[in-house]
C-alpha positions in Angstrom: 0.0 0.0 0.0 1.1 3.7 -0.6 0.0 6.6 0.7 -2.9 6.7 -2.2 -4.0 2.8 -2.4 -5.5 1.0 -0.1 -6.1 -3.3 -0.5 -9.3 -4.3 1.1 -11.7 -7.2 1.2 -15.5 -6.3 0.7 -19.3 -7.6 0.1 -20.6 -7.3 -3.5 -24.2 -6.0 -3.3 -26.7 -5.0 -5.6 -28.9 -1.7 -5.5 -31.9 -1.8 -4.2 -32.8 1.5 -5.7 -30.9 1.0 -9.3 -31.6 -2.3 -10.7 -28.8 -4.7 -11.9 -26.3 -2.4 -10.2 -23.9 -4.1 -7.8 -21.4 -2.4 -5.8 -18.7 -2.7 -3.2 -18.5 -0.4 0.4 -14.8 0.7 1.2 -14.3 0.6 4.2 -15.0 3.2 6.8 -10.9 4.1 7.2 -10.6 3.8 3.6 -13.4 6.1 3.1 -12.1 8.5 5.5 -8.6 8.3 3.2 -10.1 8.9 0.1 -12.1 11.9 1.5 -8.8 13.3 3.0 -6.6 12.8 -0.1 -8.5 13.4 -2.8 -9.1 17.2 -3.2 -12.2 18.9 -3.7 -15.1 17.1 -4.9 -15.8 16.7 -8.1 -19.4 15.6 -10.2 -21.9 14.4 -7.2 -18.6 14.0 -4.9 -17.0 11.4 -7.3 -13.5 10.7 -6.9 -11.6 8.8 -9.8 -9.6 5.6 -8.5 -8.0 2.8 -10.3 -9.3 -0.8 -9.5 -7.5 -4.3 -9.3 -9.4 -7.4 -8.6 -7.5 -10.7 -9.4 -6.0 -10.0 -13.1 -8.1 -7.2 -13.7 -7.6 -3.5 -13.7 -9.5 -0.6 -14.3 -10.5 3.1 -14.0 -13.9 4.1 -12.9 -15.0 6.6 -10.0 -15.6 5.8 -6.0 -19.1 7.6 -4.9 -20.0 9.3 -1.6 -23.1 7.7 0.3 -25.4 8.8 2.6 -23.7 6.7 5.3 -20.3 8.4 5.0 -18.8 6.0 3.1 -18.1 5.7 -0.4 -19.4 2.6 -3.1 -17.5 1.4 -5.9 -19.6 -0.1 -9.2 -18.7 -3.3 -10.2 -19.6 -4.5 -13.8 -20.9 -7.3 -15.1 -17.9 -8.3 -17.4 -15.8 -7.4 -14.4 -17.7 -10.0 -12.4 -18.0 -12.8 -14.8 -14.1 -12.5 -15.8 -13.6 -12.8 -12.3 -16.1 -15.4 -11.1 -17.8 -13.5 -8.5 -21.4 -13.1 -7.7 -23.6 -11.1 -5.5 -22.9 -11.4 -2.1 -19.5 -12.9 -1.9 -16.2 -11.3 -0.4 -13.6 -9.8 -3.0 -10.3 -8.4 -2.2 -9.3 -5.6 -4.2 -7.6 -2.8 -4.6 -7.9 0.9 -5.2 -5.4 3.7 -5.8 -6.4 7.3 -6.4 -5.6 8.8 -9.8 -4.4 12.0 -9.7 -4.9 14.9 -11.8 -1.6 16.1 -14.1 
């Protein structure tokens, strides 16, 4: 881990309020990180990140919830390739990209 990644293990869930959406929760301290170290907010408090999980890596945005943490989508594809389903622990890990 560096100062801006941070290699977690979390619960894939699916929306109850957008269909066929599934995310991941960081994790409170991660949450807390991200908030910290990524600079002002951006579009609905989005904050880009690059993903690994297993062989896979990709860019995409964390977003803010109301609980305080932020949620992480999770793709189809990205799921399949990977052999994960809905409620099942992944470990992954996310690094925040930074802006040139």
């Amino acid at each position: 881990m560096t100062d801006d990644s941070w290699t977690f293990t979390a619960e894939l869930w699916q929306s109850e309020s957008v269909a066929s959406w599934v995310f991941v929760t960081l994790p409170d301290d991660v949450s807390e990180d991200v908030r910290l170290l990524s600079g002002p907010p951006s579009g609905f408090g989005s904050v880009r990140v690059e993903v690994t999980l297993g062989d896979q890596r990709w860019r995409t945005s964390v977003f803010p919830e109301k609980a305080g943490s932020y949620v992480l989508p999770v793709k189809a594809a990205v799921r399949r390739r990977a052999g994960m389903d809905i409620g099942e622990q992944v470990e992954l890990t996310i690094a925040l990209i930074r802006d040139a």
